[in-house]
Steps between C-alpha positions, in 0.01 A plus 500: 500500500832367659661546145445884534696509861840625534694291643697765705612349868789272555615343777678805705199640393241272667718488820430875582163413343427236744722720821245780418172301497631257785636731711298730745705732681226607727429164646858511675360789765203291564699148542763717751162632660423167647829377613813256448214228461467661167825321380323225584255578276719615233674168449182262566344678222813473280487128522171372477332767254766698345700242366223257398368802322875541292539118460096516339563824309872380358330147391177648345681809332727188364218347382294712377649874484194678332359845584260502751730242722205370832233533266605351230684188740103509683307477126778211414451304828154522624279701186379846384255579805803427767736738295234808461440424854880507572581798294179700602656486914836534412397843261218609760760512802709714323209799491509523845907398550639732294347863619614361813808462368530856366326611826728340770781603240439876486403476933873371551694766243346771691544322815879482413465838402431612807073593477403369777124460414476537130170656374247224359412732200892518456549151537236436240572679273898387498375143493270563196841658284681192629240272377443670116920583499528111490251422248614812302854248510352210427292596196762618316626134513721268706792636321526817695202355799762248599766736604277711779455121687863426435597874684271393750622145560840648501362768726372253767859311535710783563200622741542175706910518463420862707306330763755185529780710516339730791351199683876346509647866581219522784573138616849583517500784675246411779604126530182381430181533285217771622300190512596138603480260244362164515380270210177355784217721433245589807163451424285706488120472353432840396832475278369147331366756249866620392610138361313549168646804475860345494366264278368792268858657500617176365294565192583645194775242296180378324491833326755489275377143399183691389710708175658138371376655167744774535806325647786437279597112492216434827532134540872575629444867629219426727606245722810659495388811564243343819791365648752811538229739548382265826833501652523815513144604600487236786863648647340840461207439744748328719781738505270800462302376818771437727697843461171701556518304807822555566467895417160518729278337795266300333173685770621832353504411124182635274366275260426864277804660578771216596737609236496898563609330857751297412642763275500735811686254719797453221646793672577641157262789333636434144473066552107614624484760167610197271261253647224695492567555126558112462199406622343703309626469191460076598105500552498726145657167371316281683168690383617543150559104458161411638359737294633370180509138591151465644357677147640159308149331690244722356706495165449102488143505623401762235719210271288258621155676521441509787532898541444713191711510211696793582680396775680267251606827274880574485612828405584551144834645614590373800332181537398536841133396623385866497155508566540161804750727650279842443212316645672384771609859597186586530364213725782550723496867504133485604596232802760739591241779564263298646765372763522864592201566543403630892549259814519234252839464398587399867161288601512335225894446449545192627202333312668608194868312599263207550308561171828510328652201673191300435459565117882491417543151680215374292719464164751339754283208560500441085845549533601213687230314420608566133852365563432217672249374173735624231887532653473186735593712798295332775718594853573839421125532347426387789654706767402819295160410490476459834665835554254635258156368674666581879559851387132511347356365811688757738395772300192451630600515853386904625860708598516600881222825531226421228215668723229231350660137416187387320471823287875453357432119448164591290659746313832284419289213427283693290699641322669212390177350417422790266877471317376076392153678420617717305776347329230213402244691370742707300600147329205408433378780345783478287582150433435458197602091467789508270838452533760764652642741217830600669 
C-alpha cells in the first residue's frame, strides 16, 4: 500500500500541517475565562507534556517514519492488540471531536458576525457543509487537501498577531491589562476539570507523524517539522492568552463567544471584521487536517484487517483513502446530529469534553510508553506520562453544577468501559492470527 502514496507534504508543509491540527483557537476564550492562573497552566503543560510529546514524536518519526505513526510505534513496541487498541481511541475520539469542531466553529463565525443566538437548525446544517467541504478536499488528494490546512494554519497566526497587537494597543493605552496577571493560579476544585483540557490543546503534533507514508524525505522532515511547529503553537497559547486578557476582564469573558468579545474590545470594526474571518477560515483548517489525517488510521487498520478491506482502497486518481474518509463523514455527520439533538447538546456537553479527553489521552499512554521502550527517552517519557494519567484521572472529577455526581461518574465510567468492550470484541472477531499486512 505505502508504494501507491504520494508523497506530497514537505516540511513548510507539515508545519501548517501540525499549526492546524495542534492549534485550537477556541481554547484561548476558555483559558482567559478562568484567569491569569491560566498562564500558569499554559506553560506547566508546555513543559511536562508538550515537549515530551515533540522529543517522543521527533525520535520515533526518526526511527521509524511509516504511515500510521502511534499505531504503528504501539504494534512495534508492545504488539498488535495494544496498537488496534491505540488506534481504535485515537480514531473513535475524533467522531465525537470533530462535529464539535465544526459546531463550536460555525457558533463563533456567526458570533463574530454579529447573530447573537444562532438557530440550532442553522448551526447544523453549516456544520454538516463544513464537515463534507473538508472531506470533499481531502479526497481529491493531499495535493490540493494540504493547502485548505495550510490557509488555515496561516489563518490562525495572523488571527493571534490581531489579538497581540490589540492586547498591547489596549495595555498601552490604559496602563495596564483588563485583568492582572500573575503566573500563581488560585485553586479552585470545580476548575480541576479544565487541566485536561489544556492538556488536550496540547495535542495534535502526533498527527502529522500519522501520514510518514506521504512525507517527502520523513526521517529529516518530521522531527524537524515537530520542533518548529511546537514553538510556535506553545507561544500561540501563551501570547494568545495573555492579550485576551489584556483586551478583557477575565469574569466577563465567554468561553462560546470570547473571541466575538475580544474582537469588540479592539476598538476597530474592520480589525473585529478580519478576525472573525480568521478564525474562521483557521477552525476550516484545523477541521480539514483532522479530517484527512485521522482517515490514515482506518486506512492502516483496513491494511491490517482489522476493519474491512475497503478502508485500505486509494483512489485510482487521486490516491486518497476514499471510502476511510467517506465513511468517516458519515460517522461524524451522524454524531453531529445527534449532539443536536433537544436538551442534550447542553446536559450532556460536558460528558462529551470528558469522553474526548479520555479516549484521545489513551494513545498518549502508548505514546510515551512507546518511546521510552524503543527511543530510550525515560525522563521526558516520564513526565508526559504522568501528565497523561493526571489528566485521565481529573477527567473524571464532575465540573462545578452536575445536578447528580454519581449519575455523571456512571455514565463517564461507563462509557469508557464500553469503548475497551468494544474495541476488544471487535479484535477478536477479527483477528485472524497472522501477521500485519501494511
Amino acid at each position: 500500500m505505502q508504494q501507491e502514496l504520494r508523497r506530497e507534504l514537505g516540511v513548510w508543509d507539515l508545519v501548517l500541517f501540525n499549526t492546524a491540527a495542534g492549534v485550537g483557537i477556541r481554547w484561548l476564550a476558555a483559558a482567559a475565562h478562568i484567569g491569569s492562573g491560566s498562564l500558569f497552566l499554559w506553560v506547566s503543560a508546555a513543559v511536562l507534556f508538550f515537549v515530551p510529546c515533540a522529543m517522543a514524536v521527533a525520535a520515533l518519526s526518526r526511527r521509524f517514519p511509516d504511515e500510521g505513526g502511534p499505531y504503528v510505534w504501539t504494534r512495534r513496541a508492545f504488539g498488535e492488540w495494544h496498537a488496534f487498541f491505540c488506534a481504535w481511541c485515537y480514531w473513535l475520539n475524533n467522531f465525537f471531536y470533530l462535529p464539535s469542531l465544526a459546531i463550536a466553529g460555525v457558533t463563533m463565525a456567526m458570533h463574530s458576525m454579529g447573530v447573537a443566538e444562532p438557530a440550532q437548525f442553522t448551526v447544523a446544517l453549516a456544520a454538516l457543509a463544513l464537515l463534507w467541504t473538508a472531506t470533499a478536499a481531502n479526497l481529491v488528494g493531499l495535493r490540493v487537501g494540504k493547502w485548505l490546512g495550510n490557509i488555515g494554519g496561516t489563518a490562525t497566526y495572523l488571527a493571534a498577531a490581531i489579538l497581540v497587537v490589540g492586547g498591547i494597543a489596549a495595555w498601552i493605552r490604559s496602563g495596564a491589562p483588563a485583568t492582572p496577571l500573575t503566573l500563581v493560579p488560585e485553586f479552585d476544585a470545580g476548575k480541576l476539570n479544565f487541566w485536561p483540557q489544556i492538556a488536550f490543546a496540547f495535542g495534535g503534533l502526533e498527527l502529522g507523524a500519522v501520514l510518514g507514508g506521504e512525507v517527502r524525505d520523513p526521517t529529516r522532515t518530521l522531527p524537524r517539522a515537530v520542533w518548529l511547529s511546537g514553538a510556535a503553537i506553545a507561544a500561540f497559547y501563551i501570547a494568545g492568552t495573555v492579550s485576551m486578557l489584556a483586551l478583557l476582564p477575565a469574569g466577563s469573558i465567554s468561553e462560546v463567544t470570547g473571541l466575538a468579545q475580544a474582537g469588540a474590545a479592539l476598538g476597530s470594526p474592520l480589525a473585529a471584521s478580519a478576525l472573525a474571518l480568521l478564525v474562521a477560515a483557521g477552525i476550516a483548517g484545523q477541521l480539514n487536517t483532522w479530517m484527512g489525517g485521522v482517515a490514515r488510521l482506518p486506512m492502516v487498520l483496513g491494511a491490517d484487517h482489522y476493519l474491512p478491506a475497503r478502508f485500505a482502497a486509494l483512489h485510482p486518481r487521486w490516491g486518497s483513502p476514499w471510502q476511510a474518509l467517506l465513511w468517516q463523514a458519515i460517522a461524524c455527520s451522524a454524531c453531529l446530529l445527534a449532539m443536536q439533538a433537544g436538551e442534550s447538546l447542553h446536559s450532556g456537553y460536558q460528558l462529551l469534553v470528558d469522553m474526548m479527553v479520555i479516549t484521545y489521552f489513551i494513545p498518549f499512554i502508548y505514546l510515551f510508553l512507546a518511546a521510552w521502550r524503543l527511543a530510550a527517552q525515560r525522563v521526558t517519557a516520564a513526565a508526559g506520562l504522568a501528565v497523561t494519567v493526571l489528566a485521565l484521572a481529573l477527567s473524571f472529577v464532575p465540573p462545578a453544577g452536575v445536578a447528580s455526581v454519581w449519575q455523571f461518574e456512571a455514565k463517564l465510567i461507563g462509557g469508557a468501559g464500553l469503548v475497551l468492550a468494544a474495541a476488544r470484541w471487535w479484535y477478536l472477531r477479527r483477528h485472524s492470527g497472522g501477521s500485519p499486512s501494511a
